[in-house]
N, CA, C and O atoms as a GROMACS GRO file, in nm:
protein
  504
    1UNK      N    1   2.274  -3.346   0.229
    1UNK     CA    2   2.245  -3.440   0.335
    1UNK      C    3   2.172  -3.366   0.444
    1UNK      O    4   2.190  -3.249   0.479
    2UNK      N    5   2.088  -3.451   0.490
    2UNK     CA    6   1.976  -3.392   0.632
    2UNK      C    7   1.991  -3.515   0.727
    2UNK      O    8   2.011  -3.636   0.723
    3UNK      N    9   1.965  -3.393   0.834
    3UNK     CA   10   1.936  -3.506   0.952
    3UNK      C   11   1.848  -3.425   1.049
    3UNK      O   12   1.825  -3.310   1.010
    4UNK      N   13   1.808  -3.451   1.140
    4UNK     CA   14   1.732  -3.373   1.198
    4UNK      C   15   1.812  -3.314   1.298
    4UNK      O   16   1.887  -3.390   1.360
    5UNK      N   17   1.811  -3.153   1.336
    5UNK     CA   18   1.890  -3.075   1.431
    5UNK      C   19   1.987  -3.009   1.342
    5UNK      O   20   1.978  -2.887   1.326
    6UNK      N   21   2.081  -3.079   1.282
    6UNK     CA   22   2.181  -2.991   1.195
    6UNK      C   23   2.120  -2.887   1.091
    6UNK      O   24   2.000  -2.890   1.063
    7UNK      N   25   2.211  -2.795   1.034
    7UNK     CA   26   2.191  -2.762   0.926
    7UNK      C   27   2.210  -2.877   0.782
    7UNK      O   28   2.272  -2.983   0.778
    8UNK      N   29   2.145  -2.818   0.694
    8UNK     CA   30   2.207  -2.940   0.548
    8UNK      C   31   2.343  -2.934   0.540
    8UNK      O   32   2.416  -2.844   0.583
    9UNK      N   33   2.372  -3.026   0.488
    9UNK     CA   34   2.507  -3.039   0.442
    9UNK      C   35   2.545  -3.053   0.285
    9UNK      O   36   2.526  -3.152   0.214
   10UNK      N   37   2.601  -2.931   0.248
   10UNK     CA   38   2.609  -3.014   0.072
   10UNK      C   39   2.699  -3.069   0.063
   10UNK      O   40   2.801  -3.038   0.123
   11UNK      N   41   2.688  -3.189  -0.032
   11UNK     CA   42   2.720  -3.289  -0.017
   11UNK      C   43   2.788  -3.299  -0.213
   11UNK      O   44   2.761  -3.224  -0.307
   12UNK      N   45   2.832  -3.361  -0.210
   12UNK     CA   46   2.900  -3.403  -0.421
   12UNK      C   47   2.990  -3.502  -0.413
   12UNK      O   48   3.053  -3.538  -0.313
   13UNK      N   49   2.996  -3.560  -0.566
   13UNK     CA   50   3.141  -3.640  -0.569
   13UNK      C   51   3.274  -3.572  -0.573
   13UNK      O   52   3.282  -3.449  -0.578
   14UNK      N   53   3.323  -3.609  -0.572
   14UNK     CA   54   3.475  -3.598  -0.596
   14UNK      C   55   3.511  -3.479  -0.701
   14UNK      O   56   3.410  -3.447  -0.764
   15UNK      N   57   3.607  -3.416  -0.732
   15UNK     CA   58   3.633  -3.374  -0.891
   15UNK      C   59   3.635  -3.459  -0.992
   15UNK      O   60   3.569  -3.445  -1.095
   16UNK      N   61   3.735  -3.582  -0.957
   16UNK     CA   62   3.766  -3.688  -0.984
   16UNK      C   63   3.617  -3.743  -1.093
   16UNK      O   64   3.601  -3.813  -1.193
   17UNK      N   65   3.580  -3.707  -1.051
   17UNK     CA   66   3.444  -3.748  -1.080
   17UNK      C   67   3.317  -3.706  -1.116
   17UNK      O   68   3.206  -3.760  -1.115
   18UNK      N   69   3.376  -3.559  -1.162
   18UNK     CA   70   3.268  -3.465  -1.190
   18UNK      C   71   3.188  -3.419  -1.093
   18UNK      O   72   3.068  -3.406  -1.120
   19UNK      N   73   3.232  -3.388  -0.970
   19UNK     CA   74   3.192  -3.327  -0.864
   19UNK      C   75   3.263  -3.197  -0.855
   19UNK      O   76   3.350  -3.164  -0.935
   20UNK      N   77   3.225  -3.128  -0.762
   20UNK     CA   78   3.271  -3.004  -0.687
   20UNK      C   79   3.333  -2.992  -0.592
   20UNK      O   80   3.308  -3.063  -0.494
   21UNK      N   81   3.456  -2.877  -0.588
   21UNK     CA   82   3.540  -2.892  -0.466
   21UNK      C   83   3.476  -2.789  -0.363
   21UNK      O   84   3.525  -2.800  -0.251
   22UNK      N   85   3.408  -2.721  -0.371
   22UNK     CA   86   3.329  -2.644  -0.281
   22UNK      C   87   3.244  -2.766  -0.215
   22UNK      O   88   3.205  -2.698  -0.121
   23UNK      N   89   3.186  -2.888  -0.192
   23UNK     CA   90   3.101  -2.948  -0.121
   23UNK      C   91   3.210  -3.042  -0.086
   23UNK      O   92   3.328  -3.053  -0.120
   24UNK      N   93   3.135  -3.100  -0.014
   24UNK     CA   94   3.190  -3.233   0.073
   24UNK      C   95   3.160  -3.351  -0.015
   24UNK      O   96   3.060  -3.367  -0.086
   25UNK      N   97   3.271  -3.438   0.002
   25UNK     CA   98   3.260  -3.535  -0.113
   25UNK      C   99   3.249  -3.705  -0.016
   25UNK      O  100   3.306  -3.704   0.093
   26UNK      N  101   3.192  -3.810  -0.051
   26UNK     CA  102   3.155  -3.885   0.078
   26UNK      C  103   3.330  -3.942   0.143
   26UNK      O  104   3.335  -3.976   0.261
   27UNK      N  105   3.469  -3.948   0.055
   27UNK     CA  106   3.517  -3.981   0.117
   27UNK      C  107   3.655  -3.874   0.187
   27UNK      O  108   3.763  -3.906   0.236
   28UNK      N  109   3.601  -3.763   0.168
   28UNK     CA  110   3.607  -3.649   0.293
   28UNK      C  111   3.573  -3.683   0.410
   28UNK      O  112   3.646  -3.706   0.507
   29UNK      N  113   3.363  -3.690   0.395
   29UNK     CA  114   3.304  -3.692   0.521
   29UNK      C  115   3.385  -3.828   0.586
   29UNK      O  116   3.423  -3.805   0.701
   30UNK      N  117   3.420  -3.965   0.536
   30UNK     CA  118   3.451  -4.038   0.561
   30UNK      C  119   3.585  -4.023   0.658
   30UNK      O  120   3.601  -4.068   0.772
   31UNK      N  121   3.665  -3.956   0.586
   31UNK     CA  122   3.785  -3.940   0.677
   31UNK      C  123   3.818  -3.860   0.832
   31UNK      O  124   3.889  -3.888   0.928
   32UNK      N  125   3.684  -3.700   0.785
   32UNK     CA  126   3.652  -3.607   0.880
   32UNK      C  127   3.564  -3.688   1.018
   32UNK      O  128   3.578  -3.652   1.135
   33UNK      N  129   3.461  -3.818   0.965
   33UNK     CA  130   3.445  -3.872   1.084
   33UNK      C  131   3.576  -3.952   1.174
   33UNK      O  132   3.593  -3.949   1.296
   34UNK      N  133   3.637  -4.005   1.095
   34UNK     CA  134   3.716  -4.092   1.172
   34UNK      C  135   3.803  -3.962   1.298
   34UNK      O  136   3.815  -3.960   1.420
   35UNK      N  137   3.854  -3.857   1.173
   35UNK     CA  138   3.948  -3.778   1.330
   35UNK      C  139   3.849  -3.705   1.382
   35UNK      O  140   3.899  -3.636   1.471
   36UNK      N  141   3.706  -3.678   1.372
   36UNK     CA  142   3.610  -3.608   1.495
   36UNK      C  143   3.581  -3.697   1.569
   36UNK      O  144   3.547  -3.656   1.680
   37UNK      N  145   3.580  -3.860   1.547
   37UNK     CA  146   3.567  -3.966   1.675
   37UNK      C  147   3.669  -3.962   1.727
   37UNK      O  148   3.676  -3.940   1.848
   38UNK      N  149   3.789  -3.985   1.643
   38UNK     CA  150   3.912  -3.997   1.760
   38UNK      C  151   3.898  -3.889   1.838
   38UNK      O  152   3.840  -3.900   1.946
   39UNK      N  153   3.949  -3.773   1.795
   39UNK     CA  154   3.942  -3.641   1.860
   39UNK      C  155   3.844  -3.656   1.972
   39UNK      O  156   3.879  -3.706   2.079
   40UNK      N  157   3.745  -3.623   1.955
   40UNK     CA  158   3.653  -3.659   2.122
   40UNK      C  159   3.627  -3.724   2.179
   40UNK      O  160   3.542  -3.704   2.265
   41UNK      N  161   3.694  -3.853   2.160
   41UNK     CA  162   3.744  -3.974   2.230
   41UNK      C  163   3.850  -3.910   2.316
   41UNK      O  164   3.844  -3.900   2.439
   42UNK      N  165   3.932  -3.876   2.252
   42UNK     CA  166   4.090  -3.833   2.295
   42UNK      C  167   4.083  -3.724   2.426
   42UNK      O  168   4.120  -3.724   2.543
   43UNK      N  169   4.020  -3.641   2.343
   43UNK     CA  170   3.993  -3.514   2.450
   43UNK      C  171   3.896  -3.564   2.556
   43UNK      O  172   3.944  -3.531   2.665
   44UNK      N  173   3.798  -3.620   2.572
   44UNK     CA  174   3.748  -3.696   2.655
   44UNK      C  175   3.815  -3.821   2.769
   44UNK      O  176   3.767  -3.858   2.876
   45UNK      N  177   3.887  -3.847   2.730
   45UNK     CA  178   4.016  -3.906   2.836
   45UNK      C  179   4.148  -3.837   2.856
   45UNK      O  180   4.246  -3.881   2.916
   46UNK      N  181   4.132  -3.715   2.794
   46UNK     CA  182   4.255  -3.649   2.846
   46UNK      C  183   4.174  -3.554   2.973
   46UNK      O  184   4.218  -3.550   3.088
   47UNK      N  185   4.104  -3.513   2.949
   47UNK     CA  186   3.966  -3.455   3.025
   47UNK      C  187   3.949  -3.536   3.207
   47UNK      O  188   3.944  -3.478   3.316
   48UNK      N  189   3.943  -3.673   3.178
   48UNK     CA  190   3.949  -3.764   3.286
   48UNK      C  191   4.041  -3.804   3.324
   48UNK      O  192   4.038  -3.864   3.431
   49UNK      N  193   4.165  -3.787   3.254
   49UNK     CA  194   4.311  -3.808   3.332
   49UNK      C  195   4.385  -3.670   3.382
   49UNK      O  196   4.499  -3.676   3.427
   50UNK      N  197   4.302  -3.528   3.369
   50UNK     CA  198   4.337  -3.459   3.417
   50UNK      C  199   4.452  -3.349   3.325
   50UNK      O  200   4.497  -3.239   3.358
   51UNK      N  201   4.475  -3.427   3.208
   51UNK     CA  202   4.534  -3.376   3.082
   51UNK      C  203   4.497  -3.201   3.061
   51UNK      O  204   4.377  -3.209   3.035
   52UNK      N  205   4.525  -3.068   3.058
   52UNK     CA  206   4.468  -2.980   2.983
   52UNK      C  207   4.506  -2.962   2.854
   52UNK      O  208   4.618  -2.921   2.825
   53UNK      N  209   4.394  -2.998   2.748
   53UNK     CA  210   4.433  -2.940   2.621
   53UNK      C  211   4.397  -2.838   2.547
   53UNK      O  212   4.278  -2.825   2.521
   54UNK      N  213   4.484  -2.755   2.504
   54UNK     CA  214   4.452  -2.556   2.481
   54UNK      C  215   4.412  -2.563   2.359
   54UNK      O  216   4.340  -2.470   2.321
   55UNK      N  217   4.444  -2.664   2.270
   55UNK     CA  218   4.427  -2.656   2.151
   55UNK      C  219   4.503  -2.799   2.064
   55UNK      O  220   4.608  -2.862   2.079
   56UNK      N  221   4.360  -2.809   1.946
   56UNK     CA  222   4.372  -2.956   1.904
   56UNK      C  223   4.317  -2.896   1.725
   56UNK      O  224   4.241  -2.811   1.681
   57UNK      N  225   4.404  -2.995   1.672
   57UNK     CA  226   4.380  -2.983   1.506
   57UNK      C  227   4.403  -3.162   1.447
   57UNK      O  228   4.452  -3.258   1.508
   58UNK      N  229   4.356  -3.156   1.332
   58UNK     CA  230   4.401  -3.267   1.271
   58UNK      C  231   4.372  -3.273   1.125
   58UNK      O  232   4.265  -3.230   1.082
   59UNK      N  233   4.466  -3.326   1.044
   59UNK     CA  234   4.512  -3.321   0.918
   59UNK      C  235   4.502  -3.443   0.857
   59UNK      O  236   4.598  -3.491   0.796
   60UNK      N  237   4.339  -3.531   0.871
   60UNK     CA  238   4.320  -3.643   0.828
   60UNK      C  239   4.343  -3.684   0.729
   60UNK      O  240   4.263  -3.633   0.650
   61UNK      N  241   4.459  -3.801   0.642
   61UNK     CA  242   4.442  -3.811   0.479
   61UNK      C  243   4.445  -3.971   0.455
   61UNK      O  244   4.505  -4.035   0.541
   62UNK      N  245   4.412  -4.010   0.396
   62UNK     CA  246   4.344  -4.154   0.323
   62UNK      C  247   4.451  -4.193   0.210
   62UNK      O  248   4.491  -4.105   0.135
   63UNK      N  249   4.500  -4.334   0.197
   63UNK     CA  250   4.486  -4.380   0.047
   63UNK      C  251   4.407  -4.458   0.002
   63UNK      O  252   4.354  -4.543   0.073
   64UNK      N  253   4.384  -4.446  -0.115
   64UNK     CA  254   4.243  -4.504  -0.210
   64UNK      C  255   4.298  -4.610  -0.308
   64UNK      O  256   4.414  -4.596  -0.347
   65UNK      N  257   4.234  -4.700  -0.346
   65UNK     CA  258   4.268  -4.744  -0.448
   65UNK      C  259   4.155  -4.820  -0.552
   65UNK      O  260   4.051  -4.877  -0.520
   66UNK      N  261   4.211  -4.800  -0.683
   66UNK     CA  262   4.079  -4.791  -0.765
   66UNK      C  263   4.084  -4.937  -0.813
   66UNK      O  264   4.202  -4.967  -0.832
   67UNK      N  265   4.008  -5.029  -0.838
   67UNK     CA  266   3.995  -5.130  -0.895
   67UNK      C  267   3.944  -5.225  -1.012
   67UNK      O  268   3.910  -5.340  -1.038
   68UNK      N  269   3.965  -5.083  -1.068
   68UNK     CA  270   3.968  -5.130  -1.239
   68UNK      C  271   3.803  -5.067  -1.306
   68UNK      O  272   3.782  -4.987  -1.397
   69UNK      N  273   3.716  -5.137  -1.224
   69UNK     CA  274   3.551  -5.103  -1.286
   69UNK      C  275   3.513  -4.953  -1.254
   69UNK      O  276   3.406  -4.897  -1.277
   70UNK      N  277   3.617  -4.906  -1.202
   70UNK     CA  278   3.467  -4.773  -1.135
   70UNK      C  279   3.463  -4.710  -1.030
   70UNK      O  280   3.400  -4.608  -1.007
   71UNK      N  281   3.566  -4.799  -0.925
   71UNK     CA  282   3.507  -4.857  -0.788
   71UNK      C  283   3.618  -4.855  -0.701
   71UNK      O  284   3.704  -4.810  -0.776
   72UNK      N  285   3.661  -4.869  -0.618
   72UNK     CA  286   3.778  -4.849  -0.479
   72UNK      C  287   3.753  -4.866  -0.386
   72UNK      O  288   3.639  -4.894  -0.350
   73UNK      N  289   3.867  -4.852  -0.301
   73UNK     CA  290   3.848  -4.831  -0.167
   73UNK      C  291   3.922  -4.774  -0.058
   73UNK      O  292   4.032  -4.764  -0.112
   74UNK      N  293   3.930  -4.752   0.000
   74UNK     CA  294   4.055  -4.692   0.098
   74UNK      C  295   4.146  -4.829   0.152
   74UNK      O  296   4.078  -4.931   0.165
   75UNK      N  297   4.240  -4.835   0.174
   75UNK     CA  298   4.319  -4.893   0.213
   75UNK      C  299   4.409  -4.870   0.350
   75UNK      O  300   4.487  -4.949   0.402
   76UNK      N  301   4.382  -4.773   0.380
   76UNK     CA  302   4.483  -4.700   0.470
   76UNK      C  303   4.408  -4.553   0.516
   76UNK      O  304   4.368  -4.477   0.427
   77UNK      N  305   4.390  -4.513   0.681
   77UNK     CA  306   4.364  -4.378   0.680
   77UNK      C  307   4.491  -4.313   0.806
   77UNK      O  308   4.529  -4.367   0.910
   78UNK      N  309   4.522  -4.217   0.762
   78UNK     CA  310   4.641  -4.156   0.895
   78UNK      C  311   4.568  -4.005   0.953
   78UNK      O  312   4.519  -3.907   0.897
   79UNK      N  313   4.589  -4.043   1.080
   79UNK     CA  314   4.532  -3.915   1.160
   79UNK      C  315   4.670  -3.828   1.212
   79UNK      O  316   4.772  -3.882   1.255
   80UNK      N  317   4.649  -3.694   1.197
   80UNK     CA  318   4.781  -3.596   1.240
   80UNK      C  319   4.728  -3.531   1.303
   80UNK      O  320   4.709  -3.418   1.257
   81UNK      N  321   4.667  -3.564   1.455
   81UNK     CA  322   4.655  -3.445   1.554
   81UNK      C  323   4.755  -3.421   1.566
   81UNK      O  324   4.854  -3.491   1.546
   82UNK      N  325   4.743  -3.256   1.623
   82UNK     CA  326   4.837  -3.198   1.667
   82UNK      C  327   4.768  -3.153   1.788
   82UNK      O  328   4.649  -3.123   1.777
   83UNK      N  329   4.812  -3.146   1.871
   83UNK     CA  330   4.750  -3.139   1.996
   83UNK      C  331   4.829  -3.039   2.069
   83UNK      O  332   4.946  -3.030   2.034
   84UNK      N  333   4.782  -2.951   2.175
   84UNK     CA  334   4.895  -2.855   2.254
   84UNK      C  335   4.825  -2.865   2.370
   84UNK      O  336   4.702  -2.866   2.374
   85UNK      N  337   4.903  -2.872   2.475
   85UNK     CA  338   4.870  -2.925   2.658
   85UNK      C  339   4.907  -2.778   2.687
   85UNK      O  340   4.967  -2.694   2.620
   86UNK      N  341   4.861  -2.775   2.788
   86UNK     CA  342   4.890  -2.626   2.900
   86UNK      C  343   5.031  -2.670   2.978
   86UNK      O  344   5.096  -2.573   3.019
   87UNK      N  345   5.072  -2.767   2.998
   87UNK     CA  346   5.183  -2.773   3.092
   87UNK      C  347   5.257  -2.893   3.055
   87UNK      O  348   5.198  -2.998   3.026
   88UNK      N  349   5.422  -2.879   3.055
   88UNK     CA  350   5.537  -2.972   2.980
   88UNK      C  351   5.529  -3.114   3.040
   88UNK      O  352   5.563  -3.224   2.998
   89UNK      N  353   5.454  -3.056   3.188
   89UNK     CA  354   5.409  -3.229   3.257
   89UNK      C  355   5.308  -3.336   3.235
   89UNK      O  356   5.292  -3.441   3.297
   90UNK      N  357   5.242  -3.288   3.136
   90UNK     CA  358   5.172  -3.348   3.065
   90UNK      C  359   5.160  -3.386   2.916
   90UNK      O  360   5.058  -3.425   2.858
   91UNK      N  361   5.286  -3.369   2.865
   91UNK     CA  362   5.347  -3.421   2.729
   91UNK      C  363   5.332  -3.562   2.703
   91UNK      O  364   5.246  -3.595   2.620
   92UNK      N  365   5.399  -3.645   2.758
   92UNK     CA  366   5.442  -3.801   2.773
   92UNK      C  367   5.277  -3.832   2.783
   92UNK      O  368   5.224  -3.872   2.680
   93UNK      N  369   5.201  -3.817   2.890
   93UNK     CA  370   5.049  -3.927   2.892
   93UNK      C  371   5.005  -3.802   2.827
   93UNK      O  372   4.990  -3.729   2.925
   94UNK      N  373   4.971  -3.720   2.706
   94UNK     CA  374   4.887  -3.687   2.616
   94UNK      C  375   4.947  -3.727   2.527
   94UNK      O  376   4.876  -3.696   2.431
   95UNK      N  377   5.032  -3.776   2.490
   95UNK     CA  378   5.061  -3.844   2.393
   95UNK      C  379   5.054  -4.011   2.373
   95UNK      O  380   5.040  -4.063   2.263
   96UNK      N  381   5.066  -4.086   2.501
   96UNK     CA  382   5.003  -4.196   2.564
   96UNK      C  383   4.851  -4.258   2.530
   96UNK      O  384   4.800  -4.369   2.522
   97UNK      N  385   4.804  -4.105   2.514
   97UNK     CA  386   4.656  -4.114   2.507
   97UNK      C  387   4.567  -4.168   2.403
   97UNK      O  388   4.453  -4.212   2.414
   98UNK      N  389   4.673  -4.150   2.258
   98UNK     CA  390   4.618  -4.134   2.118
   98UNK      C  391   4.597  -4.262   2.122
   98UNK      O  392   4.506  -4.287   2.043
   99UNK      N  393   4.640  -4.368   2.180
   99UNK     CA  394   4.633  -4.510   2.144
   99UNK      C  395   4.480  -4.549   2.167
   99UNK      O  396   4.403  -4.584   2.077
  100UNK      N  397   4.453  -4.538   2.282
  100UNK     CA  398   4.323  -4.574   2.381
  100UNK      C  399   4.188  -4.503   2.262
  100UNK      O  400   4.099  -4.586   2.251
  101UNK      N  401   4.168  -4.414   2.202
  101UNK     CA  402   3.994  -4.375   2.123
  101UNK      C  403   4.023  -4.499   2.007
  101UNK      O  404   3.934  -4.582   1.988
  102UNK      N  405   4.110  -4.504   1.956
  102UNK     CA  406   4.080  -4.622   1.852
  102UNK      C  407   4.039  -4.728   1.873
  102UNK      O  408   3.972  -4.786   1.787
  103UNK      N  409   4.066  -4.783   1.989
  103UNK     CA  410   4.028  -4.897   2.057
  103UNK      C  411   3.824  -4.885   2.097
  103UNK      O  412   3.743  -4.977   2.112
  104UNK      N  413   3.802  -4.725   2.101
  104UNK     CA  414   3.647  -4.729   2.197
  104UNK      C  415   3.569  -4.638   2.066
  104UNK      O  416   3.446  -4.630   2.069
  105UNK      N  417   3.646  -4.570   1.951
  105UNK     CA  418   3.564  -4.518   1.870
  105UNK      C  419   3.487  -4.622   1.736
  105UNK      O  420   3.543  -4.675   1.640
  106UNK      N  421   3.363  -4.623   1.770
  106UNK     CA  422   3.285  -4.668   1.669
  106UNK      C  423   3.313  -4.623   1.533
  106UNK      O  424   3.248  -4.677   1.444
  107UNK      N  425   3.377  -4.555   1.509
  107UNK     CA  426   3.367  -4.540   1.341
  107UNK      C  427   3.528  -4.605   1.297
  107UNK      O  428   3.560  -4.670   1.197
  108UNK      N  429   3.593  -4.569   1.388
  108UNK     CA  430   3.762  -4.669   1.358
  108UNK      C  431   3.688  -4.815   1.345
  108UNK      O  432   3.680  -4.886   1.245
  109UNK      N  433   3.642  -4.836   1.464
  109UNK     CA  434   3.606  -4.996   1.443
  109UNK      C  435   3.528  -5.055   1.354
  109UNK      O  436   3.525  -5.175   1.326
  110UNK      N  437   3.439  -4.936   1.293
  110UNK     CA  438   3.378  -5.004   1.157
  110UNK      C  439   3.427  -4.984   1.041
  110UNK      O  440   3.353  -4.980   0.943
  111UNK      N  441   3.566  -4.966   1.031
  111UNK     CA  442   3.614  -4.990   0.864
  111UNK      C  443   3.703  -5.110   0.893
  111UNK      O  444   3.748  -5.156   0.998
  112UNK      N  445   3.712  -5.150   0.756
  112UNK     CA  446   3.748  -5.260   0.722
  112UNK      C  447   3.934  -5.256   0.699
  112UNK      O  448   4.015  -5.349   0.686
  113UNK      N  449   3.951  -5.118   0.700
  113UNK     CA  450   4.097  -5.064   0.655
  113UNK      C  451   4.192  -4.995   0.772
  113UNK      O  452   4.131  -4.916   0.845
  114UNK      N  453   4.316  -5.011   0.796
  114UNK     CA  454   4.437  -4.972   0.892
  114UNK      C  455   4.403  -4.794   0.913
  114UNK      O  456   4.397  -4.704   0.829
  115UNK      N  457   4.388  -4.790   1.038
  115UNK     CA  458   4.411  -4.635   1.052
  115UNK      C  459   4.481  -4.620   1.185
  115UNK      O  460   4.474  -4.668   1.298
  116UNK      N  461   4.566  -4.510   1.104
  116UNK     CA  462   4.659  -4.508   1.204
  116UNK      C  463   4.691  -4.344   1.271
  116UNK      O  464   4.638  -4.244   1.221
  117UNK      N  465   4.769  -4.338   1.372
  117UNK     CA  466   4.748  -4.200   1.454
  117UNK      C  467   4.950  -4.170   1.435
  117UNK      O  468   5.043  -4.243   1.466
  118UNK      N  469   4.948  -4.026   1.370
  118UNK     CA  470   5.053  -3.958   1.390
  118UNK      C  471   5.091  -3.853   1.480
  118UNK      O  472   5.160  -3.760   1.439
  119UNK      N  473   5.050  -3.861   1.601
  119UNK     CA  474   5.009  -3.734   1.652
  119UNK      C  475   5.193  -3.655   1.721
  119UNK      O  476   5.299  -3.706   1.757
  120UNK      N  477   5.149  -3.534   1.709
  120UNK     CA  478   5.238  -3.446   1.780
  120UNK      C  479   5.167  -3.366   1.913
  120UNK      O  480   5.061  -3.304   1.911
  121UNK      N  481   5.261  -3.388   2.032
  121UNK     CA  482   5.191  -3.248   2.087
  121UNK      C  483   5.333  -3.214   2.159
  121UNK      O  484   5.429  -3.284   2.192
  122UNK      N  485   5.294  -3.042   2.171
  122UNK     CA  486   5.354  -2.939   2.194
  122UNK      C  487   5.275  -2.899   2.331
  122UNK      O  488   5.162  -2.943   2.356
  123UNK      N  489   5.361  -2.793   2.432
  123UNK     CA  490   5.326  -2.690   2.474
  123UNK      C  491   5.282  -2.585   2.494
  123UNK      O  492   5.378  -2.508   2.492
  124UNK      N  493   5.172  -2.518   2.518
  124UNK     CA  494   5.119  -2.382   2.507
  124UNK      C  495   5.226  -2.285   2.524
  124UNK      O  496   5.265  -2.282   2.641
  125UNK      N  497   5.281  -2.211   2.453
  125UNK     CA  498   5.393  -2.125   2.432
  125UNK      C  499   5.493  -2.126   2.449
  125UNK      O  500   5.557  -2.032   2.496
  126UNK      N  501   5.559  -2.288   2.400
  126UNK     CA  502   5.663  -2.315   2.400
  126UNK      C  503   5.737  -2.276   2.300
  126UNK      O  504   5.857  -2.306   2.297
   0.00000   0.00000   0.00000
């Protein structure tokens, strides 16, 4: 895959499917967009509410389901940030927060399927 500015991206199907697990398969990229929108949604209003966050991960996973010809779809995607704040006073509204990007991220709002946010956050050296 190209776009202009990035590097390429290689790109394959599935194993599943006679693809390669060394490339990106489209419903990887699919899932990796949904928690890089949330995510800088998130961090972007934690940012404006004054939130510090030291450190952010997420462990996006999907269920699929196949429908007989060939063909599927996702049904379901769950996001597992894990998120870590600089200070214990800001636990409760960074966690408050996860609700609000689903509501303003364009790529949540264009699937047709439930995604949902599991998030944890912790303390910086707690």
């Amino acid at each position: 895959m190209r776009a202009e500015g990035p590097p390429p991206l290689p790109g394959t199907a599935d194993p599943a499917f006679r693809g390669t697990a060394d490339r990106w398969n489209p419903e990887q990229l699919l899932l990796a967009s949904l928690a890089q929108c949330h995510m800088l949604t998130y961090l972007a209003l934690c940012a404006l509410g004054g939130v510090v966050v030291t450190g952010y991960t997420d462990d996006a996973d999907g269920t699929m389901t196949e429908d007989g010809s060939g063909g599927g779809r996702f049904t379901e995607a769950v996001l597992h940030p894990r998120v870590e704040v600089a200070s214990a006073d800001d636990v409760a509204r960074a966690q408050e927060l996860h609700a609000e990007p689903h509501k303003k991220c364009f790529i949540a709002n264009s699937v047709n399927f439930p995604v949902r946010h599991e998030p944890v956050v912790t303390v910086r050296g707690a």
